[in-house]
DORO-835750 format. One record per residue (C-alpha): x negated, y, z negated. Coordinates in steps of 0.5 Angstrom, whole numbers. Last residue first. Example, Ala and Ser with C-alpha at 12.3 -4.5 7.8 and 13.67 -1.06 7.14 Angstrom:
- px, py, pz
- -27, -2, -14
- -25, -9, -16
***
This chain:
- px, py, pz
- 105, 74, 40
- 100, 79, 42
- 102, 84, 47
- 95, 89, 50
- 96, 96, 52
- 90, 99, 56
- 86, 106, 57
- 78, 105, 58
- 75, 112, 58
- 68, 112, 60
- 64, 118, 60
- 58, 121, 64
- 56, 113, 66
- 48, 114, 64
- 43, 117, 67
- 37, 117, 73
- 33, 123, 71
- 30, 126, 77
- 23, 127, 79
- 19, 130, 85
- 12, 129, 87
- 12, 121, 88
- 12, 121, 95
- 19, 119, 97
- 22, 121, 92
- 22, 119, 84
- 27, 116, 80
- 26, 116, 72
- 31, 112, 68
- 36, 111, 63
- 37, 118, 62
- 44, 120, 58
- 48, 124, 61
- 52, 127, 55
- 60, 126, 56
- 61, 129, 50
- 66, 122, 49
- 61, 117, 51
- 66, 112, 51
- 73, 114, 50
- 77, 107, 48
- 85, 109, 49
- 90, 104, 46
- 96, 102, 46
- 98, 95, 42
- 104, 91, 42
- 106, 86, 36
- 111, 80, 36
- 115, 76, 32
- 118, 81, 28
- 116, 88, 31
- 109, 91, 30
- 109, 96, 34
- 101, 99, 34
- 97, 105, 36
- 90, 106, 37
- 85, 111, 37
- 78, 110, 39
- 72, 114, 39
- 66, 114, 43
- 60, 119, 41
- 53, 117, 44
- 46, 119, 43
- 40, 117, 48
- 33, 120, 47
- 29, 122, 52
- 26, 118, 56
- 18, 116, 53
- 11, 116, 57
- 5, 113, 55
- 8, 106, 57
- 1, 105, 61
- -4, 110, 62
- -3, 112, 70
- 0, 110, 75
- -2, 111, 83
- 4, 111, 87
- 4, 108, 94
- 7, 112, 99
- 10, 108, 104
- 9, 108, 112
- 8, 100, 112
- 1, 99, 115
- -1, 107, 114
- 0, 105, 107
- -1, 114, 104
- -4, 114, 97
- 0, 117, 91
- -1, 121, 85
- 0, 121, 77
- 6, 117, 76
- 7, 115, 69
- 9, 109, 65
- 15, 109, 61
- 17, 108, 54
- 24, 108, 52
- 28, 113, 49
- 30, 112, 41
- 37, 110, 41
- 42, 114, 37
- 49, 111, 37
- 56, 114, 34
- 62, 111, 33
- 69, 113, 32
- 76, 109, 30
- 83, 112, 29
- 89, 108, 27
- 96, 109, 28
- 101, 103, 26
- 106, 108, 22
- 99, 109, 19
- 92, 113, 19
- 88, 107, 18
- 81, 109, 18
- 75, 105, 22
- 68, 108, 21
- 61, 108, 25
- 55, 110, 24
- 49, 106, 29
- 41, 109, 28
- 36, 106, 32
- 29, 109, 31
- 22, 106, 34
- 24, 104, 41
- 20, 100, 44
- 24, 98, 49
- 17, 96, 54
- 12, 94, 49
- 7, 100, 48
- 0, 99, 49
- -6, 96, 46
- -12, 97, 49
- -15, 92, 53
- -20, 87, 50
- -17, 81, 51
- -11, 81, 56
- -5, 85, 55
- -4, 87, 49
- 3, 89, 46
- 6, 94, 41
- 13, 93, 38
- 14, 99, 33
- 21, 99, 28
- 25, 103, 25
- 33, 101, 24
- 39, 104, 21
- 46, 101, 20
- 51, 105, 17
- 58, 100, 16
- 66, 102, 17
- 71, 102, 13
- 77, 106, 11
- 84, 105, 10
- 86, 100, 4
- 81, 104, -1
- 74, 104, 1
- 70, 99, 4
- 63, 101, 5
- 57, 98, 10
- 50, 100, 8
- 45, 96, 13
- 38, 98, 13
- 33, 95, 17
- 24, 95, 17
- 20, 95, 22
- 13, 91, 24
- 12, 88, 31
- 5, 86, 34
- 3, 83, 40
- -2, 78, 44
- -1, 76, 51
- -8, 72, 55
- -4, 65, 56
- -4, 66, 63
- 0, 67, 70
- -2, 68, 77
- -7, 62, 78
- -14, 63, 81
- -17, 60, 87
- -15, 65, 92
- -19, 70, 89
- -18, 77, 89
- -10, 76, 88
- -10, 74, 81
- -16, 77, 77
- -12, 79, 72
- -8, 74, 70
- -1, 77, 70
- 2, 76, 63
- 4, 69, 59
- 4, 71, 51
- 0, 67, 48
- 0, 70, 42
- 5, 74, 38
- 6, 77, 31
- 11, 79, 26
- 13, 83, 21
- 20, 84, 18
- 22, 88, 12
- 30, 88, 11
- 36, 91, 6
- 43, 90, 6
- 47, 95, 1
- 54, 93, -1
- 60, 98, -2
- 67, 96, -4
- 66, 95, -11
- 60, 98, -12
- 53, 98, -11
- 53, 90, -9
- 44, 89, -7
- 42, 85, -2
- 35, 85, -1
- 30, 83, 4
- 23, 80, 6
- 22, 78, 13
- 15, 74, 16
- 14, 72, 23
- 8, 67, 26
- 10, 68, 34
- 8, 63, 39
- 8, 62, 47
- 9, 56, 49
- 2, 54, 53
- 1, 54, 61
- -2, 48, 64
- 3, 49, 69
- 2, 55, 73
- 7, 58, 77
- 7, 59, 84
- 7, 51, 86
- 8, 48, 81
- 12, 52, 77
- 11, 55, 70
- 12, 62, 71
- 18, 60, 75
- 21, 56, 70
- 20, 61, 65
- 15, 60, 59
- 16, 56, 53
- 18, 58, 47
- 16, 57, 39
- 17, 60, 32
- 13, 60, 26
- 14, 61, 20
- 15, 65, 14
- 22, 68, 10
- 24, 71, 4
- 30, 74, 0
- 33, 78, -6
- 40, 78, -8
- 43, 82, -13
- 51, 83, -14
- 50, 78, -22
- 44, 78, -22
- 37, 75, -19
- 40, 71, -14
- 34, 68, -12
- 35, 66, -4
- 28, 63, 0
- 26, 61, 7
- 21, 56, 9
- 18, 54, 16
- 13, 49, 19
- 13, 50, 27
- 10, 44, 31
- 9, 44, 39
- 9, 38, 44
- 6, 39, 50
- 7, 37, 58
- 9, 44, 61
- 15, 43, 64
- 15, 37, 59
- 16, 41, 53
- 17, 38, 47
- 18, 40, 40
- 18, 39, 33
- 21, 43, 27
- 20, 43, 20
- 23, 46, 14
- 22, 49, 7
- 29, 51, 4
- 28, 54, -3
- 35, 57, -8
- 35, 60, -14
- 40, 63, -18
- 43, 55, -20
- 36, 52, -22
- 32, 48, -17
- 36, 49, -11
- 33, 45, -6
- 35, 45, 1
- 31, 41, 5
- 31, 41, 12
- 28, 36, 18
- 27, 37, 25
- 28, 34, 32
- 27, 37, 39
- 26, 34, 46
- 26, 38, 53
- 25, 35, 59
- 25, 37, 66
- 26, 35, 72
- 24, 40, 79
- 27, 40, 85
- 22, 46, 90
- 24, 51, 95
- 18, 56, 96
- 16, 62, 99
- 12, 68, 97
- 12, 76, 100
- 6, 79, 98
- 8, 85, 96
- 7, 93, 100
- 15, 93, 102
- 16, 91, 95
- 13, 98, 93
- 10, 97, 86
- 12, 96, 79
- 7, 96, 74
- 7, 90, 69
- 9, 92, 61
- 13, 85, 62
- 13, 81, 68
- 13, 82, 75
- 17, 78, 79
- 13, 75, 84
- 15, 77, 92
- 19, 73, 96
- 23, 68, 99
- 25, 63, 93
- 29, 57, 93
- 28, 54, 86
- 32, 47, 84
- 33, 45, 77
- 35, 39, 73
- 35, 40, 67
- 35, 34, 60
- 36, 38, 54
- 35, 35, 47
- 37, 37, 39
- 36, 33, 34
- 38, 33, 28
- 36, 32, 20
- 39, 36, 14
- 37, 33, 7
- 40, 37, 1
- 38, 37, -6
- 41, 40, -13
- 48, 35, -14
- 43, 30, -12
- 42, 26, -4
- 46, 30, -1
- 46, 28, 6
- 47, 32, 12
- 47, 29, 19
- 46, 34, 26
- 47, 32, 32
- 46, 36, 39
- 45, 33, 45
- 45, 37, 52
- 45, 35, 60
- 43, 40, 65
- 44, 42, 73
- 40, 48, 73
- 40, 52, 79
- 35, 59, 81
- 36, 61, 87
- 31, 68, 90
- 32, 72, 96
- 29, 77, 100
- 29, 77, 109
- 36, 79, 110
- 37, 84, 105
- 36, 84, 99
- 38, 77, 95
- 38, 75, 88
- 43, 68, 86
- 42, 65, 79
- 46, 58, 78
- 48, 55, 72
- 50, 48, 71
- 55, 44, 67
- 54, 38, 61
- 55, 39, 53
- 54, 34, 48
- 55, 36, 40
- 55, 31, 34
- 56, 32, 28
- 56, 28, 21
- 57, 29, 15
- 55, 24, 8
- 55, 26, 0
- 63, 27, -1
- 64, 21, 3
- 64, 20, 11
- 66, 27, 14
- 66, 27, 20
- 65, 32, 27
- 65, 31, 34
- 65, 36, 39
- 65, 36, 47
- 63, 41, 52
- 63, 41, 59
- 60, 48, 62
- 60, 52, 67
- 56, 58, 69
- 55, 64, 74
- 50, 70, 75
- 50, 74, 82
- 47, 78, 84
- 47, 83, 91
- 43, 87, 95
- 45, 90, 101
- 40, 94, 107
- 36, 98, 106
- 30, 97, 101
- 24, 95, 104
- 22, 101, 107
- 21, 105, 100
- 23, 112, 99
- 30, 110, 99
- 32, 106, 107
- 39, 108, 108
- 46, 105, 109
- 44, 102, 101
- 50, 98, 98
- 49, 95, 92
- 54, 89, 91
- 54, 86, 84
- 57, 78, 82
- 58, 75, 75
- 61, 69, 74
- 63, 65, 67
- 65, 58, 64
- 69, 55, 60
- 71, 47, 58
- 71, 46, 51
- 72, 39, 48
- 74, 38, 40
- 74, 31, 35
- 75, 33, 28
- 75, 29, 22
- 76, 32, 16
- 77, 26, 12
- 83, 24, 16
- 85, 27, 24
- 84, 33, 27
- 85, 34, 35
- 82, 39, 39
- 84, 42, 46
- 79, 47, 49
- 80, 51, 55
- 76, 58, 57
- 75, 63, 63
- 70, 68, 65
- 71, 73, 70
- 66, 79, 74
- 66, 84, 79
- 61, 89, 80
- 62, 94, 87
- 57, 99, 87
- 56, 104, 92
- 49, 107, 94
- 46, 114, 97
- 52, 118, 95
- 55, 123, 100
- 63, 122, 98
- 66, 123, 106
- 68, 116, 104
- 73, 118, 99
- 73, 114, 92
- 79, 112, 89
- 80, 107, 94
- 74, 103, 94
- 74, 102, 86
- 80, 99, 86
- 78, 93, 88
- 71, 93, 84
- 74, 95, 79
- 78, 88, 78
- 75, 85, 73
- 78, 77, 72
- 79, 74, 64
- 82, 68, 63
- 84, 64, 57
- 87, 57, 55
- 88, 54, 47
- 91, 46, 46
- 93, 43, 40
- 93, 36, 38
- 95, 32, 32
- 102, 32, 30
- 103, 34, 38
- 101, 39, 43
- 101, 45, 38
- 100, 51, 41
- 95, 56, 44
- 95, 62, 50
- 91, 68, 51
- 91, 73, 57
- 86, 77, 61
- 85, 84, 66
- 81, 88, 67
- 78, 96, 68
- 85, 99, 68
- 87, 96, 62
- 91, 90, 61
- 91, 85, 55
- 96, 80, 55
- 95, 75, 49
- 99, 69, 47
- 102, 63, 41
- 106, 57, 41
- 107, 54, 34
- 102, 51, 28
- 97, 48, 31
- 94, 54, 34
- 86, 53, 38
- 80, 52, 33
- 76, 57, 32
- 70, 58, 37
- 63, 60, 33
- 58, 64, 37
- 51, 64, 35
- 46, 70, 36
- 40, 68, 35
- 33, 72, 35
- 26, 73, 38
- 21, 67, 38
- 26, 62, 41
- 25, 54, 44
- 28, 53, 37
- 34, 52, 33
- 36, 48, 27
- 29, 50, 24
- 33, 56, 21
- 32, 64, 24
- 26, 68, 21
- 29, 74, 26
- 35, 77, 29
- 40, 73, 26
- 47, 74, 28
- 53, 69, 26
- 58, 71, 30
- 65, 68, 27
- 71, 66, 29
- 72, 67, 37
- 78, 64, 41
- 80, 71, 43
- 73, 74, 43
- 74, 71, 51
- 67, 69, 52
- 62, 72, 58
- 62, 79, 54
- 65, 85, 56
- 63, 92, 57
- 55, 90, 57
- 55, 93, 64
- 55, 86, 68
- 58, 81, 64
- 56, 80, 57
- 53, 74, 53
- 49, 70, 58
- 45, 64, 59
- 49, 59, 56
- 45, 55, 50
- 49, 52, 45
- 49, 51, 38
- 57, 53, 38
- 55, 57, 43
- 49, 60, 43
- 45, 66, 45
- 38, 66, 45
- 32, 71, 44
- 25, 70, 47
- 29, 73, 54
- 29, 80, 54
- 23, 81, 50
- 22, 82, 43
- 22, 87, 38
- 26, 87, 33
- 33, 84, 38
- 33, 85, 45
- 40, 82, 48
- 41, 79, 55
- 47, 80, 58
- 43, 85, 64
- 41, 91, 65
- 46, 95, 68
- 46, 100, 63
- 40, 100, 60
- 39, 95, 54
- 39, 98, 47
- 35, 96, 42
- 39, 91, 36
- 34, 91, 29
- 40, 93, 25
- 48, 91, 28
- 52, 96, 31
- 50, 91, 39
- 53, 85, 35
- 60, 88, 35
- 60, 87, 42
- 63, 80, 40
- 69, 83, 38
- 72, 86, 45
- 77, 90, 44
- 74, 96, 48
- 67, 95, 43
- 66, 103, 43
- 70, 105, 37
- 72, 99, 33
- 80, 96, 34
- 78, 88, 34
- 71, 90, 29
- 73, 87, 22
- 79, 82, 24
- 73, 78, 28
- 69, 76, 23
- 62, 78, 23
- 56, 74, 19
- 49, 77, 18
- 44, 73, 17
- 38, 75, 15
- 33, 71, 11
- 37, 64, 14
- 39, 58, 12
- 44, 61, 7
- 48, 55, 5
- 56, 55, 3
- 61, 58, 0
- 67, 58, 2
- 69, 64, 6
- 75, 69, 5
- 75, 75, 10
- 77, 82, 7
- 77, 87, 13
- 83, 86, 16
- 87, 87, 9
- 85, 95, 10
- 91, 96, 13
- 96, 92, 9
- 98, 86, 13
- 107, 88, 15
- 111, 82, 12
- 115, 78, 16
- 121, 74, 12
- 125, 67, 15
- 131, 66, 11
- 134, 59, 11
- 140, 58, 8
- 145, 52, 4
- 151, 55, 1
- 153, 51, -6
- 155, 56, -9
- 156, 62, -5
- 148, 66, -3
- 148, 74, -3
- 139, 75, -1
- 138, 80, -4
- 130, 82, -1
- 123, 84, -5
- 116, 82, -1
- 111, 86, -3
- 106, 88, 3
- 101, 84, 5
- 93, 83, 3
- 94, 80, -5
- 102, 77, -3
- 107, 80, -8
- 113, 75, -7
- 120, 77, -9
- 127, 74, -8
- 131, 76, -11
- 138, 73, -11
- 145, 76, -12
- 150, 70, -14
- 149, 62, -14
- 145, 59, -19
- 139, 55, -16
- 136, 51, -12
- 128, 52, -9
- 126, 51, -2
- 118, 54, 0
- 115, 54, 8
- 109, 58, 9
- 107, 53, 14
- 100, 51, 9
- 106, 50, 3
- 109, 56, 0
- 109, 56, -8
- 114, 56, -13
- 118, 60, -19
- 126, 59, -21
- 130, 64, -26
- 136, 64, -28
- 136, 69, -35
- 137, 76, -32
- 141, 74, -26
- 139, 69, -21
- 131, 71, -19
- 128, 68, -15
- 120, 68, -16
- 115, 66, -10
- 107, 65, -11
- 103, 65, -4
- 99, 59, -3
- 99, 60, 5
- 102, 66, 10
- 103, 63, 16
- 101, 67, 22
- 106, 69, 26
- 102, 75, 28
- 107, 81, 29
- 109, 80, 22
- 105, 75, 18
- 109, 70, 17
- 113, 67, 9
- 118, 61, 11
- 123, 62, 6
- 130, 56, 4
- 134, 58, -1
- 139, 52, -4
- 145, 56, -8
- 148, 51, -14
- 154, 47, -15
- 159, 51, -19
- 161, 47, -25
- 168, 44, -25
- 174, 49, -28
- 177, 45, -34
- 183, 41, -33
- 187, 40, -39
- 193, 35, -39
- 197, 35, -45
- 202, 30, -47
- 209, 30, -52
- 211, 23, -53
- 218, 17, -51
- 217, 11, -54
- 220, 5, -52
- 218, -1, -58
- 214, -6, -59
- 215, -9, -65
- 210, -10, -71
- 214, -9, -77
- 211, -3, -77
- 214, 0, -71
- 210, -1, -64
- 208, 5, -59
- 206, 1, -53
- 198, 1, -51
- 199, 5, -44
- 197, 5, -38
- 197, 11, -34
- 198, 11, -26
- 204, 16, -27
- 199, 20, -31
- 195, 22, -25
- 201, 24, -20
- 204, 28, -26
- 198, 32, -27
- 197, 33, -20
- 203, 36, -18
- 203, 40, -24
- 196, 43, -22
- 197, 45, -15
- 201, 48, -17
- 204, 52, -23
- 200, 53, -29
- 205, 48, -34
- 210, 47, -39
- 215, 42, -40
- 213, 38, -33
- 217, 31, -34
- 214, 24, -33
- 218, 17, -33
- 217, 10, -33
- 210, 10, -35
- 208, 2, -37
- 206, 0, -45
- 210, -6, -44
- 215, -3, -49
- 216, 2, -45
- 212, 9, -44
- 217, 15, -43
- 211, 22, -42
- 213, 28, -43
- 209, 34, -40
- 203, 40, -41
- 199, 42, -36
- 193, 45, -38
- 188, 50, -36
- 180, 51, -37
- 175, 57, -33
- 182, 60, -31
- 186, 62, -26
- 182, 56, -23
- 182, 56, -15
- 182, 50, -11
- 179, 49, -5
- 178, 43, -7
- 184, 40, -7
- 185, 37, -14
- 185, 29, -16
- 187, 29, -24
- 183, 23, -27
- 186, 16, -28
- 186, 13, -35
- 187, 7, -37
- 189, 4, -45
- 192, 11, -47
- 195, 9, -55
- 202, 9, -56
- 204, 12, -62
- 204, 7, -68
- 209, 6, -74
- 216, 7, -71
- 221, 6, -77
- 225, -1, -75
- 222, -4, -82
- 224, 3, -86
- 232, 1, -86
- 230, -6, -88
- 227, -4, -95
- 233, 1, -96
- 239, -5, -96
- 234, -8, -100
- 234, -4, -106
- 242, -3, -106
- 242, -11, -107
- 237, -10, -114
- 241, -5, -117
- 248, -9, -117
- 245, -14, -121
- 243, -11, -127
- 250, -7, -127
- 254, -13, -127
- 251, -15, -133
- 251, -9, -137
- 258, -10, -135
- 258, -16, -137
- 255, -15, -145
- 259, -10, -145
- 267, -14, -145
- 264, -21, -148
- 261, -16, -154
- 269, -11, -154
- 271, -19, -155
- 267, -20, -160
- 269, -15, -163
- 277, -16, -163
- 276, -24, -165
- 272, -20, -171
- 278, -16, -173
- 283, -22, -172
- 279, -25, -176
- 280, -20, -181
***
């Protein structure tokens, strides 16, 4: 039994320890394996510094993105000890991938026990195509063949269908946009020029400047934008340039145009520069020049103005009821208007054609000056000579020669300031060659005219504040007038002048307006005469060799002083009033005058204007007239009392109708007295003229299309004059009742045009000769006249046409044209010539056709 139990408990010992040592076996295998994982890698390196891939530029992508993929060894320092390309695009990609990564730090790889350890891993580079940098387009927008920049036009440019980018041209015509390379469009619809859409193929980044002429349509040269400003006139007819510089009969020259206005009579040809508006003598109507006077407004003929129409801006033509600013006037005004010489580049003119010759020149001097030059020399009177034969039995050869010239500079600064000076001048010289005496003894021999001026003219206008603007004119020259007939003839008449003109406009309320000035001449005048009085209007002309022959050399100083206040007054928007005074001084005469005046505009409707005007206008007589010594001092200004009423009225778009009544009175009038001659006493002019003017005028001009433009103008008035009180009243010497001008302008295109012009002109009156009587003395038979202007010419009518054809190149343009005046060659009467004995009649005519074939280079 013991035995037993010691067996038992020693099989109890026995498992107790394997038990045990089972138990203690387990724990130490545990170990082993937690150490195991200590030596594991618990965090990857980690890029601390990154340096980019440098490519060449000119690098091109396979794709927008590539990757280079590599094996970088990073130490325990985080530092790069080895890279290898596993896997890559080729170069240049490669090579800059492994020199970047070779510069990157690293955090090192650490195992979990905090450790750093060398740890080599996988790394992929992406490099991604960079953006394309864009297209910059730089545009400059001219008129082609003129240069002229085109302003404040929209410009789209178009990259593809979604990259759009829109802008607006400068003053210069100048735009810039950036934007998607490619296949531009660059399109412009401008509302006078043809649409510009051009591709222009542009790489990235590429920087270009285009340069695009676009053609001006063809009715484009009629449509002028001006502001808006006042009316101070009843009858104010505005005529830009671009309307008439291809116009049948004007041969270029713009200022012509006035001649195709309504209330303008015909002169003679030959007769002078002098213009006859609404009834008027001669001399009551001024043309101006920029405000003032010059003494002419074309050379000899009428086929070319004193002014080269080059400079010219606008003509402002007011046959009647004209504004307090002007004065010493009892007919019209025709105001000349000098643009401003180019400042955006150099620019010219060359007109040849076989009756003259010009040329133009401007440009910009610097940021602030341009300056601008013409010349304009006839040279009929060299080849005149040659194409006549000498054996040719005319009684008389007439050689005209004539020139004109201009200068002006001009510098603009802030606030609207403009300072400008003008230097320009004319010369008009006629010969007439008579180898034997024409029915009257005293003529044979030469005669010969001639008419010149120079002036010095200085601009100065500012604007202040919106409310203030001052200008200033001052003008200093001379004129000289020079008549001889043979060797015992002559008449001189020259004036040295000195003239102001400053205005000052103040807008005292949104609703008026105050204009003053003063306008003030100081003339040195010296007449040398040596014969027979001139006789004056409606007078009776007889043999010079049968005149007292009158002598005198004299220096004169006179003064004329003017100054006048104008209100505008617009006491609602369609309705505007503008009463006026002027105030004059004559010292020639030694008496002031006052003309009270007022004009009226009621906008009635939209495209409906209707106008009035009443006042009184004033002139002083003629220096000769008012001479000292042959003249008669005491004189008084002749007056006129006018009155006009009008319509303007919008028929339809492109077709407006003007329309005018006008009636005027004249008193004091200087004609011949009387008596002169009977009685040595008396003095040979006086103020014993009266006359009546009444008419009426229309003007329908029409735009129609983008071809055709042209304007019907018709006038019918009666002027009527009474010489002393008491007589009958009489026709005025160019009373001519109707005076009808149509003409029209069609653009043929491909550069042609095609202008025609027809004039009809009632004749003017003339006093018949009913008789003769024999001077023994002299041997001249003296004609006996009968009733005064009782007579009338035939009537003149004309047809001149015009073709034109222009090459209209990038910066250039070429211009032939042939202006054929008097197309039917219908030999219109300008005169009545007599014999010798007054018993047989001839019609002196009109030049049978004129055709006028010249090339003119504008740039």
């Amino acid at each position: 039994m013991i035995h037993s139990t010691r067996r038992f408990a020693c099989f109890l010992v026995c498992l107790l320890a394997c038990l045990f040592a089972t138990s203690w076996s387990t724990p130490v295998h545990g170990q082993e394996e937690e150490a195991e994982q200590e030596l594991r890698l618990e965090t990857p390196p980690k890029l601390k510094t990154k340096v980019e891939a440098e490519l060449p530029a000119d690098t091109k992508f396979p794709a927008d993105e590539v990757s280079v993929i590599l094996t970088i060894e990073v130490n325990e320092e985080g530092a790069v000890t080895n890279v290898a390309v596993v896997e890559g695009p080729g170069e240049p990609f490669q090579a800059a991938a492994l020199a970047a990564v070779k510069q990157y730090v690293f955090e090192p790889g650490r195992l979990n026990t905090g450790d750093a350890v060398p740890v080599t891993i996988k790394y992929r580079l992406r490099f991604t195509r960079p953006p394309l940098p864009p297209a910059r387009l730089r545009g400059i927008l001219l008129e082609r063949g003129t240069r002229k920049p085109l302003a404040d036009l929209p410009v789209v440019v178009r990259s593809g269908p979604d990259d759009r980018v829109s802008t607006v041209t400068d003053a210069k015509g100048r735009f810039e946009v950036e934007i998607k390379a490619g296949a531009l469009k660059v399109i412009s619809i401008p509302p006078d020029h043809q649409r510009l859409d051009v591709e222009v193929k542009m790489w990235p980044g590429e920087e270009v400047e285009e340069i695009y002429y676009l053609l001006r349509r063809p009715r484009a040269n009629v449509t002028v934008v001006q502001g808006v400003r006042i009316r101070r006139e009843v009858t104010k007819r505005v005529i830009p340039k671009d309307v008439v510089v291809q116009m049948a009969g004007t041969a270029g020259d713009t200022i012509r145009a006035v001649e195709n206005m309504p209330g303008v009579s015909r002169r003679p040809f030959g007769g002078g520069g002098q213009l006859i508006l609404r009834g008027a003598n001669p001399g009551d109507s001024k043309v101006l020049l920029e405000g003032m006077e010059i003494p002419l407004i074309y050379h000899f003929g009428g086929l070319r103005s004193s002014f080269n129409s080059a400079f010219l801006d606008a003509l402002e033509f007011v046959p009647g009821n004209f504004s307090a600013e002007y004065g010493r006037a009892v007919g019209g005004i025709v105001d000349v208007k000098v643009r401003d010489p180019a400042d955006d580049m150099f620019r010219g003119e060359v007109d040849l054609n076989i009756y003259d010759a010009g040329f133009v020149a401007e440009g910009p001097v610097d940021s602030k000056w341009s300056m601008g030059g013409a010349f304009h020399r006839s040279y009929i009177d060299t080849l005149l000579p040659a194409f006549l034969p000498e054996d040719l039995p005319l009684t008389f050869d007439t050689l005209p020669r004539y020139y004109d010239y201009q200068f002006t500079a001009v510098r603009k600064g802030k606030n609207k300031e403009r300072f400008r000076t003008l230097f320009y001048g004319s010369m008009d010289k006629l010969v007439l060659l008579f180898p034997q005496a024409v029915g009257d003894s005293a003529i044979k021999g030469e005669l010969s005219t001639r008419t010149m001026f120079h002036y010095l003219q200085f601009d100065y206008r500012k604007k202040y504040w919106d409310r203030l603007e001052h200008n200033t004119r001052f003008r200093m020259g001379m004129t000289d007038i020079d008549f001889r007939f043979g060797v015992q003839f002559f008449f001189n008449l020259n004036i040295k002048s000195l003239a102001l003109r400053d205005t000052i406009s103040y807008r005292v309320h949104p609703k008026l307006l105050i204009r003053s000035g003063l306008d003030v001449q100081n003339l040195y005048v010296n007449i040398s005469l040596q014969a027979p009085y001139r006789p004056t209007e409606g007078e009776d002309r007889v043999p010079i060799g049968i005149q007292e022959v009158n002598s005198t050399l004299e220096t004169l100083n006179y003064l004329n002083f003017g100054s006048y206040l104008e209100l505008v007054y617009t006491p609602i928007e369609a309705l505007e009033l503008l009463p006026s005074l002027r105030l004059d001084y004559y010292q020639a005469i030694d008496r002031w005058t006052v003309d009270p005046r007022i004009v009226s505009r009621w906008t009635a409707t939209p495209g409906t204007v209707l106008k009035g005007g009443f006042g009184y206008y004033q002139q002083q007589p003629q220096y000769d007239q008012t001479d000292p010594t042959l003249g008669n001092p005491n004189l008084l200004a002749t007056r006129s009392l006018q009155s006009t009423l009008g319509l303007e009225q919008e028929i339809a778009p492109g077709i407006t109708l003007d329309l005018a009544g006008f009636h005027k009175t004249i008193d004091r009038g200087v004609v011949r007295n009387a008596n002169f001659g009977s009685q040595t006493d008396l003095v040979p002019y006086v103020n014993d003229g009266t006359g009546r003017i009444y008419g009426a005028e229309v003007l329908l001009k029409a735009a129609i299309g983008e071809r055709f433009y042209g304007w019907l103008a018709y006038t019918y008035q009666r002027s009527f004059r009474t010489d002393h009180p008491g007589e009958d009243e009489r026709r005025f010497d160019f009373d001519q009742p109707h005076i009808l001008t149509m003409l029209g302008t069609y653009a043929l295109g491909r550069g042609w045009q095609f202008s025609l012009r027809f004039r009809y002109y009632s004749g003017n009156p003339y006093t018949p000769i009913v008789g003769h009587i024999l001077d023994a003395n002299t041997g001249d038979y003296v004609p006996i006249f009968g009733e005064n202007n009782a007579g009338r010419l035939g009537a003149f009518h004309q047809l001149d046409a015009r073709i034109d054809k222009t090459w209209t190149f990038a910066t250039w343009k070429l211009n032939l044209y042939l202006d054929v005046q008097n197309v039917f060659m219908h030999g219109n009467p300008e005169a009545i010539d007599y014999n010798y004995d007054y018993t047989q009649t001839t019609y002196t005519t009109g030049i049978p056709i004129l055709p006028i074939l010249g090339l003119k280079g504008s740039w």
